[in-house]
Z-matrix of the N, CA and C atoms (Angstrom, degrees):
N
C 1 1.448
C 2 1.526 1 113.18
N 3 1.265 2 135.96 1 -57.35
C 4 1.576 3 130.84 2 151.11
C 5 1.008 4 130.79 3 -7.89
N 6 1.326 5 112.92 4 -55.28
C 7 1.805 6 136.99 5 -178.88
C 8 2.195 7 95.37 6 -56.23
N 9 1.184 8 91.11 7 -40.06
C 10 1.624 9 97.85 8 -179.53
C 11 1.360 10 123.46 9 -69.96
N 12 1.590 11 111.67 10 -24.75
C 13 1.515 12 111.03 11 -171.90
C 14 1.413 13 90.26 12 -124.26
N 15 1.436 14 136.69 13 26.57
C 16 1.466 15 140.05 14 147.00
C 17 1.348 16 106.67 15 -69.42
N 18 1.893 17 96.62 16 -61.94
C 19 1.925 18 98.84 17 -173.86
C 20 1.106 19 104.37 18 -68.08
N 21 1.399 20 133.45 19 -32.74
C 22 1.893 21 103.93 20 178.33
C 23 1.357 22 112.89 21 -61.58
N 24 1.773 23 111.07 22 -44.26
C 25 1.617 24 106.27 23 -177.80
C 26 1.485 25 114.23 24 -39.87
N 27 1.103 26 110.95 25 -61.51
C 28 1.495 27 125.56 26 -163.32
C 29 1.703 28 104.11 27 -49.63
N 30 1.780 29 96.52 28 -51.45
C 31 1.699 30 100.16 29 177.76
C 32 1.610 31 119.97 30 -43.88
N 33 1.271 32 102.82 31 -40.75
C 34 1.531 33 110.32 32 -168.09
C 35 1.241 34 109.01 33 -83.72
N 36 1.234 35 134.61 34 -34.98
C 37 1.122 36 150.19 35 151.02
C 38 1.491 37 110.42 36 -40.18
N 39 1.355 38 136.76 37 -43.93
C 40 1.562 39 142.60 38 175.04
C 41 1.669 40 103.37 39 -74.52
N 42 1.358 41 107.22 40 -54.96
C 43 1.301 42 107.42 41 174.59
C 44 1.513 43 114.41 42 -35.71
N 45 1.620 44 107.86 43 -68.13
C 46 1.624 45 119.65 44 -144.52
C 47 2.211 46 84.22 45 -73.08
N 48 1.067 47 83.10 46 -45.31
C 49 2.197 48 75.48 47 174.90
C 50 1.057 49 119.62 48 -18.41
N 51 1.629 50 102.05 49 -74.62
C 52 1.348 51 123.20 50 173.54
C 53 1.351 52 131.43 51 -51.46
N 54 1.283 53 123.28 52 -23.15
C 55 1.635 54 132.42 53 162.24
C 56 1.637 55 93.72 54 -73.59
N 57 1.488 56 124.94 55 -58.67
C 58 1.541 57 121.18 56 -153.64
C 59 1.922 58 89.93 57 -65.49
N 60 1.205 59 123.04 58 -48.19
C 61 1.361 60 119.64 59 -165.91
C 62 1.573 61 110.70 60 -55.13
N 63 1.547 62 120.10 61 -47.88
C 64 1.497 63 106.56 62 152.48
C 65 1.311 64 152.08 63 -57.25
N 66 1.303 65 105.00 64 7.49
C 67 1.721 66 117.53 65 175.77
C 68 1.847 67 97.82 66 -108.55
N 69 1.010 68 113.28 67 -23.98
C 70 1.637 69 108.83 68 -168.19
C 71 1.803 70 106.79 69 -61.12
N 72 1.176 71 108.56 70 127.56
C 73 1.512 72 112.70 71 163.53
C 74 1.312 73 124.86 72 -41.10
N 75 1.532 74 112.90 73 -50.47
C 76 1.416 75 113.35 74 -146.02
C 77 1.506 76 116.18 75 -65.76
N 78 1.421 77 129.36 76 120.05
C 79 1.194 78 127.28 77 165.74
C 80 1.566 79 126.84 78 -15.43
N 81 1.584 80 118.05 79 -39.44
C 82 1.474 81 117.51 80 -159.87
C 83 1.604 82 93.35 81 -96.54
N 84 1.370 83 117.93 82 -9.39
C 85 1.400 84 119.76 83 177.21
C 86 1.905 85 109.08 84 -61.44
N 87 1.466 86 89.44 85 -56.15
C 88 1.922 87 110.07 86 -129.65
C 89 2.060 88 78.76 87 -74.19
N 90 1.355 89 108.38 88 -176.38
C 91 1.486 90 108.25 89 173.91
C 92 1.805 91 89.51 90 98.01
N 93 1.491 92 96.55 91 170.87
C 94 1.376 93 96.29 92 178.03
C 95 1.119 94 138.70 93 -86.51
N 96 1.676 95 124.67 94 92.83
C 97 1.128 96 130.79 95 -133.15
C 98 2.043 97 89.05 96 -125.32
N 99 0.893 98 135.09 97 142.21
C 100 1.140 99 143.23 98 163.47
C 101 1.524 100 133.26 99 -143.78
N 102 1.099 101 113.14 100 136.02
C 103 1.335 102 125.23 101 -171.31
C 104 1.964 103 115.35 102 -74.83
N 105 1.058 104 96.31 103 128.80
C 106 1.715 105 83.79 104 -158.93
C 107 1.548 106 97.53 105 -89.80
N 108 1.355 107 100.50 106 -62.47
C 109 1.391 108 123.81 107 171.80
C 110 1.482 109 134.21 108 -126.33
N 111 1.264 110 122.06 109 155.50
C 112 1.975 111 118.16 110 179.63
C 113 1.231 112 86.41 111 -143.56
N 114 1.230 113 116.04 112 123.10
C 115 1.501 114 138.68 113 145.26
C 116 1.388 115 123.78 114 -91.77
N 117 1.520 116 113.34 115 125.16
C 118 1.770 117 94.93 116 -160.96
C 119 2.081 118 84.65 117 -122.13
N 120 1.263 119 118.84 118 154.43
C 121 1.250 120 121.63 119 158.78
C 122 1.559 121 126.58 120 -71.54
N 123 1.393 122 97.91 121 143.32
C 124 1.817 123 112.66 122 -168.48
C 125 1.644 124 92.39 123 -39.05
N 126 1.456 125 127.67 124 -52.69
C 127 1.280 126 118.40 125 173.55
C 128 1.563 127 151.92 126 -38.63
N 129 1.550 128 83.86 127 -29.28
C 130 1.842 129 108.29 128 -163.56
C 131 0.953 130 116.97 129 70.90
N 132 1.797 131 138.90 130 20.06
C 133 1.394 132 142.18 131 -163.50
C 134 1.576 133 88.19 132 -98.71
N 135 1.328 134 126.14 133 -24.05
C 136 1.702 135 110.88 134 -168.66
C 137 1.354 136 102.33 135 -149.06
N 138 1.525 137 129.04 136 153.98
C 139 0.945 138 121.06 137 -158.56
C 140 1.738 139 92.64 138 -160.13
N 141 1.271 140 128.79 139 91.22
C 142 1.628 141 137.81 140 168.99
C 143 1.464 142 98.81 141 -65.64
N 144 1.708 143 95.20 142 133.02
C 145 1.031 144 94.70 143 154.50
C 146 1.771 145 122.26 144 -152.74
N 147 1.508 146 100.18 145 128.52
C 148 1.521 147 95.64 146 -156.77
C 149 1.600 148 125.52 147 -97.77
N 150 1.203 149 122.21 148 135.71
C 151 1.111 150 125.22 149 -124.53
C 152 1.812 151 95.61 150 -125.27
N 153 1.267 152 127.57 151 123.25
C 154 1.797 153 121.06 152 168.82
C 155 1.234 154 78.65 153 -118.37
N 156 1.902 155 70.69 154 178.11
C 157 1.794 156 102.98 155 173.09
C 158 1.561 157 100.76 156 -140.13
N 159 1.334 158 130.05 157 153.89
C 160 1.112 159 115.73 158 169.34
C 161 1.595 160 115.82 159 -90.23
N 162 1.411 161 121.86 160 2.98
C 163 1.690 162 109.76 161 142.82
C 164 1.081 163 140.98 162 -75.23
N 165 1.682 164 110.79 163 11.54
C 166 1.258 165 116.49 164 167.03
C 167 1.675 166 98.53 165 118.84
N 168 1.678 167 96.23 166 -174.76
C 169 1.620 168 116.83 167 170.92
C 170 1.352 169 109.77 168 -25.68
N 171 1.547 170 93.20 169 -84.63
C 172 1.434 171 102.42 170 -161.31
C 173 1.165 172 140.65 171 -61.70
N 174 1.546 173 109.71 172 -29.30
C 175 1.374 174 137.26 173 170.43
C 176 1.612 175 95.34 174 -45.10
N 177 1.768 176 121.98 175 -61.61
C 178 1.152 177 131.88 176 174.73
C 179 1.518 178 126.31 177 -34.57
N 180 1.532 179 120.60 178 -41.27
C 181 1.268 180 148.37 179 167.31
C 182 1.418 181 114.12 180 -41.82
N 183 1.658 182 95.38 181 -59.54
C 184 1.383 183 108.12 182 -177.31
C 185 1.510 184 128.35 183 -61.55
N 186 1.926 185 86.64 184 -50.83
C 187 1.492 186 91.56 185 158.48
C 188 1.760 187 136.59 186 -43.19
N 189 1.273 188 95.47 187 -42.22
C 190 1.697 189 105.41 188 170.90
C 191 1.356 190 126.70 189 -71.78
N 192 1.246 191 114.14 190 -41.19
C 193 2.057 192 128.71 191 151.13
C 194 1.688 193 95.40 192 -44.83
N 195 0.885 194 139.67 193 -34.46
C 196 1.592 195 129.46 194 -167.68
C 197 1.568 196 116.22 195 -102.99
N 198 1.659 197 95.42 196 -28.46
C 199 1.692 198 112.28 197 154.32
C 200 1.244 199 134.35 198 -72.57
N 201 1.364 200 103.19 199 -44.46
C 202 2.019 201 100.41 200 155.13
C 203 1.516 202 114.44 201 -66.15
N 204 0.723 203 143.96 202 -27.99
C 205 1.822 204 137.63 203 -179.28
C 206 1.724 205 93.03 204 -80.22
N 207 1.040 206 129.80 205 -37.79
C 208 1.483 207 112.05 206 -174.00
C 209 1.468 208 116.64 207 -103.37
N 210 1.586 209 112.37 208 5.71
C 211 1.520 210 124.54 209 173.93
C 212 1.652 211 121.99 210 -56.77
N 213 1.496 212 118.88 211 -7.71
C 214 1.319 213 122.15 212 125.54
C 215 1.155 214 152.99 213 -16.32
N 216 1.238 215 91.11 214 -72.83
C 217 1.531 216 118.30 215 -162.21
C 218 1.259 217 88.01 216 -81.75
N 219 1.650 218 122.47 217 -56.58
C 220 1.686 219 125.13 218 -163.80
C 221 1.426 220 129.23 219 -49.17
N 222 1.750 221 90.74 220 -31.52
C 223 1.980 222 131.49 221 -156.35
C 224 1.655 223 70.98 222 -88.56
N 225 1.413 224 129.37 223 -70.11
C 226 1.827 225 112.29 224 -166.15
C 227 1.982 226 114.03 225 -53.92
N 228 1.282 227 108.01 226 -41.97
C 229 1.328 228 107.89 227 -167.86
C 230 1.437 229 111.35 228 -79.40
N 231 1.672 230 101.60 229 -2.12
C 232 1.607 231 90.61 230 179.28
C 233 1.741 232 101.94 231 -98.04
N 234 1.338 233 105.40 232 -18.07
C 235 1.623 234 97.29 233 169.01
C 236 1.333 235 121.90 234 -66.77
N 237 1.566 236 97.62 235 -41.96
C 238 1.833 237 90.48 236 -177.02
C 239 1.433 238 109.80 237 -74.28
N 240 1.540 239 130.32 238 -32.86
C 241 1.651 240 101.26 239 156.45
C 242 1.209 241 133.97 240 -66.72
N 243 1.209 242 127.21 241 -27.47
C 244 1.348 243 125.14 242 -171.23
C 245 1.658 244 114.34 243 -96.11
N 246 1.071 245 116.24 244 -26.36
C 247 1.506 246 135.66 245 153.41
C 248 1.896 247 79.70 246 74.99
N 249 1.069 248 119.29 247 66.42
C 250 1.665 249 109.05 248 152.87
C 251 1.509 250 107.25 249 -85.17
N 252 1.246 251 101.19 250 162.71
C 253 1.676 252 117.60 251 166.19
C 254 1.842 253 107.46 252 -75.07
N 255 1.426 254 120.75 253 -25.77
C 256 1.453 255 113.52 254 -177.91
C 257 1.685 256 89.78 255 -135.58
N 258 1.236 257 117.19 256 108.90
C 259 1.727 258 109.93 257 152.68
C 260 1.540 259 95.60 258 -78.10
N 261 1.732 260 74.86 259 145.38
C 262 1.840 261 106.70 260 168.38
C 263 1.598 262 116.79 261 -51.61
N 264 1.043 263 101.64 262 156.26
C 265 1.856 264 107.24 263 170.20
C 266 2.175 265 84.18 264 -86.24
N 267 1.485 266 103.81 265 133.02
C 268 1.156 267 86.12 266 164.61
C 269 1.931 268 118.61 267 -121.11
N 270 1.279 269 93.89 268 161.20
C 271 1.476 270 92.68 269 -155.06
C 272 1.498 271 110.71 270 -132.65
N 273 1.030 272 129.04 271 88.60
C 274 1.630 273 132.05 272 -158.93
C 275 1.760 274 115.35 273 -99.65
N 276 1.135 275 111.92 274 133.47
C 277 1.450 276 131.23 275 -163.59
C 278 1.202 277 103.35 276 -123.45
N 279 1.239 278 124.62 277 155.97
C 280 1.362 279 129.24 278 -178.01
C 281 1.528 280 112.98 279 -118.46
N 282 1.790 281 127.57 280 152.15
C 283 1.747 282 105.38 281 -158.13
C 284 1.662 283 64.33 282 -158.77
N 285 1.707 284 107.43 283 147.61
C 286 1.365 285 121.39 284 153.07
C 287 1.661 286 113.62 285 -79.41
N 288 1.127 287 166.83 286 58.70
C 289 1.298 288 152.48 287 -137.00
C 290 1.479 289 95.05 288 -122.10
N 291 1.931 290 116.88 289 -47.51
C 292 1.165 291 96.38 290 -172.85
C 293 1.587 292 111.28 291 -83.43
N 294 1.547 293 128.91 292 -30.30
C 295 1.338 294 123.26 293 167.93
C 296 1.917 295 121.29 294 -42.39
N 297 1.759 296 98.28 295 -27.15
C 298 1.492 297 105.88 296 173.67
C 299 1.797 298 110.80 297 -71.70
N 300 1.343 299 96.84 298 -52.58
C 301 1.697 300 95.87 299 -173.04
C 302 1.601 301 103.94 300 -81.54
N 303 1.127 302 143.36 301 12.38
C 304 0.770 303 150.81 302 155.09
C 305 1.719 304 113.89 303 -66.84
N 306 1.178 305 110.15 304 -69.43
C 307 1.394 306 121.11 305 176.94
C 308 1.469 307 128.03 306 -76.39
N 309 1.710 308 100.08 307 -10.43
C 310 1.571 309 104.23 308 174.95
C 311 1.762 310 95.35 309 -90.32
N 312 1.781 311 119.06 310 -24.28
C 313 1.689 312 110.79 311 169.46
C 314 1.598 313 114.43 312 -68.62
N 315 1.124 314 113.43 313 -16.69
C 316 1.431 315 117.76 314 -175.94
C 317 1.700 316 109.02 315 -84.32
N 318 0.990 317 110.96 316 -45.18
C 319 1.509 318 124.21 317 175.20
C 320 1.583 319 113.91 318 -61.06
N 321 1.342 320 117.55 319 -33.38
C 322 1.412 321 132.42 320 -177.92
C 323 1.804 322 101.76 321 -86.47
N 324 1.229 323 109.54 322 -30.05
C 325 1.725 324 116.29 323 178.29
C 326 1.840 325 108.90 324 -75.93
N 327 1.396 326 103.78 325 -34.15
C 328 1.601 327 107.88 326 162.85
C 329 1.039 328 118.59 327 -59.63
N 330 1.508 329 127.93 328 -61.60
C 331 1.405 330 137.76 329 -140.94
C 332 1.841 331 91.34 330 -91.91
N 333 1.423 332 126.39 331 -14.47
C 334 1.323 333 127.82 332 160.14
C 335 1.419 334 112.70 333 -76.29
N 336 1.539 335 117.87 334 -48.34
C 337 1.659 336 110.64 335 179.16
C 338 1.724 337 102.87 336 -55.40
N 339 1.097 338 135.91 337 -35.06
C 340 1.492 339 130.38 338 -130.67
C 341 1.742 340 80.34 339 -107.54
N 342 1.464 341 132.66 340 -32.51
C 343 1.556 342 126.79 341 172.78
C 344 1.298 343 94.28 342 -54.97
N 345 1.940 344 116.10 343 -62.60
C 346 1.703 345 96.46 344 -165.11
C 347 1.430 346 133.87 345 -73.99
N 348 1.572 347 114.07 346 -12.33
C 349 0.969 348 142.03 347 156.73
C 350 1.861 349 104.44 348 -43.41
N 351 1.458 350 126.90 349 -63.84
C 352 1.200 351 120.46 350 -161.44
C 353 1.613 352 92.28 351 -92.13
N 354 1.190 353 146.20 352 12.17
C 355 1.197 354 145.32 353 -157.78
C 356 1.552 355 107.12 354 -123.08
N 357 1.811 356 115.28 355 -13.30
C 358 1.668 357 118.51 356 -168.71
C 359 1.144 358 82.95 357 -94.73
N 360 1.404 359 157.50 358 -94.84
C 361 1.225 360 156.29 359 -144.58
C 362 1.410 361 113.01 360 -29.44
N 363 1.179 362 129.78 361 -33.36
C 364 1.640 363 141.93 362 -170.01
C 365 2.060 364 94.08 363 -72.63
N 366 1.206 365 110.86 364 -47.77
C 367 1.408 366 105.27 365 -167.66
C 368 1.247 367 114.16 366 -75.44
């Protein structure tokens, strides 16, 4: 039963991010920044949360340099929506995942043109 009110925590916790990450000022925030995953501990003392960009690595980096300086502000607004008894320590990492699935859909969109490509000449 735990295992059950982990994944909602975590859900709501991804959710309410994603609302707080669109109100934040900071330049290195705003842009297309998405939350891939949050893993929070059985405790609620810590709460990862990993962060791409679809310009890649670094863009991602930046985003997280602009997410630790405002992890304050984020750590208060996620209590007053979510109203836990312990907000998480939050702790943000940066991951290429969508620049990866990005380029592994692009690679799969080639290797489909180049079948129908060798496949029109036959008809």
């Amino acid at each position: 039963m735990p295992s059950h009110r982990m994944g909602r925590t975590s859900e709501d916790i991804r959710r309410e991010l994603t609302a707080i990450f669109r109100e934040l000022k900071d330049p290195r925030v705003q842009g297309l920044i998405s939350i891939v995953r949050v893993d929070v501990t059985s405790d609620l003392s810590y709460c990862t949360v990993f962060v791409s960009a679809m310009e890649g690595l670094d863009r991602a980096k930046e985003a997280v340099a602009g997410l630790k300086s405002a992890s304050g502000f984020v750590r208060r607004e996620l209590g007053n929506r979510l109203r836990l008894r312990h907000v998480p320590e939050l702790q943000f990492r940066a991951t290429d995942s969508i620049e990866y699935s990005a380029n592994i859909s692009k690679l799969l969109n080639d290797l489909e043109t180049k079948e129908e490509a060798r496949t029109e000449p036959d008809e």
